[in-house]
VEXROMI-914166 format. One record per residue (C-alpha): z, x negated, y; residue in three letters. Coordinates in steps of 0.5 Angstrom, whole numbers, plus 500, padded with zeros to 3 digits. Layout:
N
+-----+-----+-----+------+
!   z !   x !   y ! resn !
+-----+-----+-----+------+
!   Z !   X !   Y !  Ala !
...
+-----+-----+-----+------+
***
This chain:
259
+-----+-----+-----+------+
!   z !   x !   y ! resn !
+-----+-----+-----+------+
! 199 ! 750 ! 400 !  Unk !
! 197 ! 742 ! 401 !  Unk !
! 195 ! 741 ! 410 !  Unk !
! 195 ! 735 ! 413 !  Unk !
! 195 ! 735 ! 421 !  Unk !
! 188 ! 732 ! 424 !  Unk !
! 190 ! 732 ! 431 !  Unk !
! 192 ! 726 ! 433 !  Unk !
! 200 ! 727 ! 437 !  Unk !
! 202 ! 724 ! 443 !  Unk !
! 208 ! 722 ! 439 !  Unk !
! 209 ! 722 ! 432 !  Unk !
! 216 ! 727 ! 432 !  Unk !
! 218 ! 734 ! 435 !  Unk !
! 223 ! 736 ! 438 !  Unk !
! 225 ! 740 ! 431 !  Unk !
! 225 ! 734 ! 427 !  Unk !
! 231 ! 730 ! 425 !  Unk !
! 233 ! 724 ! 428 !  Unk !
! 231 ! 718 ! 423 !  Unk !
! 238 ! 715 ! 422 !  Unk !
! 244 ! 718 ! 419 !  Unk !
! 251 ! 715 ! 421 !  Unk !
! 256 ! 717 ! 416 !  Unk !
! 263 ! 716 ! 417 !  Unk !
! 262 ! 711 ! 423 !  Unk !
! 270 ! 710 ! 424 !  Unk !
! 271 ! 708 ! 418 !  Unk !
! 276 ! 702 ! 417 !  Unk !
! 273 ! 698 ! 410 !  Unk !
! 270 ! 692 ! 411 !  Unk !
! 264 ! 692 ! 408 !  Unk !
! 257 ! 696 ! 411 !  Unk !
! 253 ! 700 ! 407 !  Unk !
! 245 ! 701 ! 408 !  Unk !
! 240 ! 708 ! 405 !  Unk !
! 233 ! 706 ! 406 !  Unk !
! 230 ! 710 ! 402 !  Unk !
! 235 ! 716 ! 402 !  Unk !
! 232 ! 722 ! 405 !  Unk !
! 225 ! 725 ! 404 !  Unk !
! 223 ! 729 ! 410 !  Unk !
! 217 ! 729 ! 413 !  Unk !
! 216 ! 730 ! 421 !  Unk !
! 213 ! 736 ! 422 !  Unk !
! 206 ! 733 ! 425 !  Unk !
! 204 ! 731 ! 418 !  Unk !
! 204 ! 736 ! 415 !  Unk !
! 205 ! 736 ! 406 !  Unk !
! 202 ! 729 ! 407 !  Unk !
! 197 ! 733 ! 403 !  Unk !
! 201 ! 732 ! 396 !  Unk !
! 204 ! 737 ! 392 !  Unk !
! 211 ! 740 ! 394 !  Unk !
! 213 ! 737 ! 387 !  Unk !
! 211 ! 730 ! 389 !  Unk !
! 217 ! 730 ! 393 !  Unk !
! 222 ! 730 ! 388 !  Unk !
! 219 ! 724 ! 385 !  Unk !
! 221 ! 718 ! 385 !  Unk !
! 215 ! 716 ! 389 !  Unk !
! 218 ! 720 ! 396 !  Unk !
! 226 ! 717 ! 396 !  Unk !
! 230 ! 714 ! 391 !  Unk !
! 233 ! 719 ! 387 !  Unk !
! 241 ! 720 ! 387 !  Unk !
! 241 ! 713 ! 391 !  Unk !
! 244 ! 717 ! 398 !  Unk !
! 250 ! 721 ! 394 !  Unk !
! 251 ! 715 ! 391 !  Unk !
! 252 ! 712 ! 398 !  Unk !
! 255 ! 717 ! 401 !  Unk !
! 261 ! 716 ! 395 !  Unk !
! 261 ! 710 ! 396 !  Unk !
! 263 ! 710 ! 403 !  Unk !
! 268 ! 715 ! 402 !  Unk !
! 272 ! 710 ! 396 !  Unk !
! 270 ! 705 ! 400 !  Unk !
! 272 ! 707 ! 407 !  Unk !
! 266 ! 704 ! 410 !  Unk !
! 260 ! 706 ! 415 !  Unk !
! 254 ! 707 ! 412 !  Unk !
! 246 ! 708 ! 415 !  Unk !
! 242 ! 712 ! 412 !  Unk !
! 234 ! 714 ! 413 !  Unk !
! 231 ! 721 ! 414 !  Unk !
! 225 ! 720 ! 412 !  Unk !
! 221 ! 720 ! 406 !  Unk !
! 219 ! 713 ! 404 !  Unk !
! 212 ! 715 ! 404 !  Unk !
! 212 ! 716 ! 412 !  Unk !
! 214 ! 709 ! 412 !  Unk !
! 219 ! 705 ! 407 !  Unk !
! 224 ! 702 ! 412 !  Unk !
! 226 ! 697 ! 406 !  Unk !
! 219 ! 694 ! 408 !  Unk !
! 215 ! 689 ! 414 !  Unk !
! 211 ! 694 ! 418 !  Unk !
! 205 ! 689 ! 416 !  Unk !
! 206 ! 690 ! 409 !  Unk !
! 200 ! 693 ! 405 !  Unk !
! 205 ! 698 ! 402 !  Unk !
! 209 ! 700 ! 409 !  Unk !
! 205 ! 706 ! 409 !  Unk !
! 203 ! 707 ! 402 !  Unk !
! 196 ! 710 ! 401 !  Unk !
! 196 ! 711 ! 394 !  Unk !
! 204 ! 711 ! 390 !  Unk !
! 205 ! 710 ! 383 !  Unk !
! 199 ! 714 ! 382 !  Unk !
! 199 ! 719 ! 387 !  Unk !
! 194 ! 718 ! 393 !  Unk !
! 197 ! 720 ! 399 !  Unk !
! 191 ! 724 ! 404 !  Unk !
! 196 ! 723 ! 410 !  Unk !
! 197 ! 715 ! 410 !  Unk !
! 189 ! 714 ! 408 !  Unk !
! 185 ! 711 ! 414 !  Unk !
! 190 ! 710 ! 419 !  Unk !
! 188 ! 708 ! 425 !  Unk !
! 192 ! 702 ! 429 !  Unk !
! 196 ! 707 ! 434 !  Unk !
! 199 ! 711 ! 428 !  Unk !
! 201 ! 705 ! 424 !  Unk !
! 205 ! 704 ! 430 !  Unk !
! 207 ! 711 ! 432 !  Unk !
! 211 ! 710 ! 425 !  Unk !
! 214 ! 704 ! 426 !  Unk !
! 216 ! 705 ! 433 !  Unk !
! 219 ! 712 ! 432 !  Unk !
! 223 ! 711 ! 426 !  Unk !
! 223 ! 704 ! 422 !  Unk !
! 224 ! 701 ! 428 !  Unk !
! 230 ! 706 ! 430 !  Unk !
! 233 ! 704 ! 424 !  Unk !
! 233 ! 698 ! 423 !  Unk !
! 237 ! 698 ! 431 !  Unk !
! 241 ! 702 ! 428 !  Unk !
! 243 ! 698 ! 421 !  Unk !
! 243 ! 691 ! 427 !  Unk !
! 248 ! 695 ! 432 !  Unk !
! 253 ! 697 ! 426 !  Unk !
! 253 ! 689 ! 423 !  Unk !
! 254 ! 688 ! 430 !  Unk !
! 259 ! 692 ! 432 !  Unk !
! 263 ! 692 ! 425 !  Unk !
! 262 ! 685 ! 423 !  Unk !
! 263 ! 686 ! 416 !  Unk !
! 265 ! 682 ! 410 !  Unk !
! 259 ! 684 ! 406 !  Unk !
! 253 ! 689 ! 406 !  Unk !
! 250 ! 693 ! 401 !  Unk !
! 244 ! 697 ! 400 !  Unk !
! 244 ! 702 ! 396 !  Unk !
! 237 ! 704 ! 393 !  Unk !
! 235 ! 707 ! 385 !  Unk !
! 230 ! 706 ! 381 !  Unk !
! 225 ! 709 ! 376 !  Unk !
! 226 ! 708 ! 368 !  Unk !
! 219 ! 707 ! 367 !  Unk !
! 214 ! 704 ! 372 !  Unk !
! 206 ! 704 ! 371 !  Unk !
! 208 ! 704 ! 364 !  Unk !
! 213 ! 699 ! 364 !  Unk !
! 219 ! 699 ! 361 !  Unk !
! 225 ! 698 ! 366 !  Unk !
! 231 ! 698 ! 361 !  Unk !
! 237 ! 696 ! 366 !  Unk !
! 243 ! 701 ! 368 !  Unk !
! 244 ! 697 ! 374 !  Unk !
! 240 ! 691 ! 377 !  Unk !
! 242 ! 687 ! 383 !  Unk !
! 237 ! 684 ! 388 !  Unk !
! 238 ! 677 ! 392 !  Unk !
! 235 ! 670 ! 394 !  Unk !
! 239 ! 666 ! 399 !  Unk !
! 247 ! 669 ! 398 !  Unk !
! 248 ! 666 ! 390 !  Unk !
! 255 ! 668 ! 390 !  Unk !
! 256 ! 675 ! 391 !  Unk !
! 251 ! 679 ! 386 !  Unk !
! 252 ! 674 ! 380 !  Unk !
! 261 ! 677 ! 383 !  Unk !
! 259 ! 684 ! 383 !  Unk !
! 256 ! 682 ! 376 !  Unk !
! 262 ! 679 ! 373 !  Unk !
! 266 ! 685 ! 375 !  Unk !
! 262 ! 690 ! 372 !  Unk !
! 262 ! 687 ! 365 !  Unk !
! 270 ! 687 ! 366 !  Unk !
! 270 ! 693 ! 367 !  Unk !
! 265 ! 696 ! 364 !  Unk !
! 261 ! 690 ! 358 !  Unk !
! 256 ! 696 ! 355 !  Unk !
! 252 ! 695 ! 361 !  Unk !
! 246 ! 693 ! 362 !  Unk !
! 246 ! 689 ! 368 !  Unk !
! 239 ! 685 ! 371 !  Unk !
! 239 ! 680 ! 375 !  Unk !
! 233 ! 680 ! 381 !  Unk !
! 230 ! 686 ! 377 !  Unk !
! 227 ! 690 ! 377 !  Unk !
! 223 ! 687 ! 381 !  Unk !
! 225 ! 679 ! 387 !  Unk !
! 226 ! 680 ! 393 !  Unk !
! 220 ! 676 ! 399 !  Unk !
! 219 ! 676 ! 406 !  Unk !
! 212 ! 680 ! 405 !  Unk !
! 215 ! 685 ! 401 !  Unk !
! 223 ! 686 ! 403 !  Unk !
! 226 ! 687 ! 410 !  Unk !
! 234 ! 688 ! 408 !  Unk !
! 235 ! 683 ! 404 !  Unk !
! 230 ! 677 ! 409 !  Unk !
! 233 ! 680 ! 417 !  Unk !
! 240 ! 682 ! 416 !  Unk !
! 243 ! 680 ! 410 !  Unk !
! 240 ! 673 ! 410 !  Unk !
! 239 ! 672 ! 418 !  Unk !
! 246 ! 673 ! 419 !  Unk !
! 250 ! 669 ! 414 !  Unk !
! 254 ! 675 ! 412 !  Unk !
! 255 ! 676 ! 403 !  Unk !
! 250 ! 681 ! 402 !  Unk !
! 247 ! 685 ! 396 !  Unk !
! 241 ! 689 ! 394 !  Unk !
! 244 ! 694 ! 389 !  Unk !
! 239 ! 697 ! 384 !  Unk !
! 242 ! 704 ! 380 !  Unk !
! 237 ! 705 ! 374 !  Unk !
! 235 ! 713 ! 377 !  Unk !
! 237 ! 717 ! 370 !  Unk !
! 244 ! 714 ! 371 !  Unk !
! 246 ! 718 ! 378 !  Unk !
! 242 ! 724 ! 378 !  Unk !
! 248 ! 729 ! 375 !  Unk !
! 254 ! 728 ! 379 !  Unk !
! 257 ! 725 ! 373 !  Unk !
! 253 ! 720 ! 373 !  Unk !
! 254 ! 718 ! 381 !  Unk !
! 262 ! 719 ! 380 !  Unk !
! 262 ! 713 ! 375 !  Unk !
! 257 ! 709 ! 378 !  Unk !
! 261 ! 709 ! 385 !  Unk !
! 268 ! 709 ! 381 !  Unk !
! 265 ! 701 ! 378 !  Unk !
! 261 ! 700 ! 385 !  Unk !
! 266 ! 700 ! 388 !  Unk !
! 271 ! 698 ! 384 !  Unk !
! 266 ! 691 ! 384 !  Unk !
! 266 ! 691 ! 391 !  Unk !
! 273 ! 691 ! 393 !  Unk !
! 275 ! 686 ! 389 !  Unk !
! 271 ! 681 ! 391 !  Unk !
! 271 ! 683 ! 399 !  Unk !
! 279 ! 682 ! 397 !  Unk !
! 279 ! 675 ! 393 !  Unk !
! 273 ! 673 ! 396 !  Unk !
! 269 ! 670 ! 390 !  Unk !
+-----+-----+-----+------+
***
């Protein structure tokens, strides 16, 4: 059954909620950070179902499919730190400004989200302040602490998208830092020429519509990339196993040779 909570909450998470950030393997020694906006899918218990079916959570519209075990194996080949998010990307996307029309999406892909319609100013504000900005803290803290060579974001995307096609296997995502995708890219082909590689698809980064890539990749001067993995490709462990061995393959390479 469908339930969205009309009472407005003093705060936004219980006691019972999860935290918002999930640190993995914190001591690791590589040099690289890895970052999961769009890794979790729960919902703080205040909000309900967000008033969607329960098979909606599965979609592509709730989390990035297959993007946090492809992380979370990343990470263990890679020896690095990874920050992860908990919470559904309906609740509030942490990969996007707080301003941003679809920081809270009323509507995703088709589907309308009661719970996110007609948000008053404290609401928006109770999201934001519980858990984009816990995350972006602890994404800051961590470049801070670890000063790494590069950082990456590890994010999926759909196959098909408002009936568009989207044929790329991988897809790499940036602006200023024109010499770490385009490196990435390279030694992927080399290791694996059959791929489909899109550069700034399947979509281009702005300061309107993206945070990682503007706030800490940008703004600190460290080699960064947005890393796009078309979500067909990691839904079976197989598929995970394949695209962390040549991730991560790309990005020890360049950390090592510095291209």
């Amino acid at each position: 059954m469908m339930n969205i909570s009309n009472q407005p909450q003093s705060t936004l998470l219980g006691a019972s909620d999860p935290s918002p950030v999930e640190i993995v393997n914190p001591d690791g020694s590589g040099d690289v950070l890895l970052v999961c906006e769009h890794a979790g899918r729960e919902i703080p218990s205040s909000l309900g179902d967000l008033g969607i079916a329960a098979s909606e959570m599965d979609r592509h519209i709730a989390y990035d499919i297959g993007a946090r075990d492809l992380a979370l194996m990343l990470s263990k080949r890679l020896d690095a730190r990874l920050v992860a998010q908990r919470y559904s990307r309906l609740v509030i996307d942490c990969n996007r400004p707080t301003e941003a029309d679809d920081s809270i999406p009323p509507v995703s892909d088709g589907t309308e989200i009661p719970a996110n319609r007609n948000l008053d100013a404290r609401e928006r504000a109770q999201r934001a302040t519980e858990i984009f900005e816990p995350f972006d803290r602890a994404l800051a803290q961590a470049i801070r602490d670890r000063r790494p060579k590069a950082i990456f974001a590890i994010h999926s995307f759909n196959p098909v998208l408002r009936g568009v096609s989207r044929p790329w296997d991988i897809g790499f995502l940036y602006r200023k830092d024109a010499r770490t995708s385009p490196a990435l890219r390279q030694y992927l082909l080399a290791a694996a020429p059959d791929l489909s590689i899109g550069m700034q698809e399947p979509y281009t980064i702005s300061d309107r519509s993206d945070w990682f890539v503007p706030v800490h990749g940008e703004r600190n001067g460290i080699a960064h990339s947005l890393i796009e993995v078309r979500n067909d490709n990691i839904s079976h462990p197989e598929g995970v196993a394949r695209f962390a061995d040549l991730l991560a393959g790309a990005i020890d390479g360049f950390t090592k040779r510095g291209d």
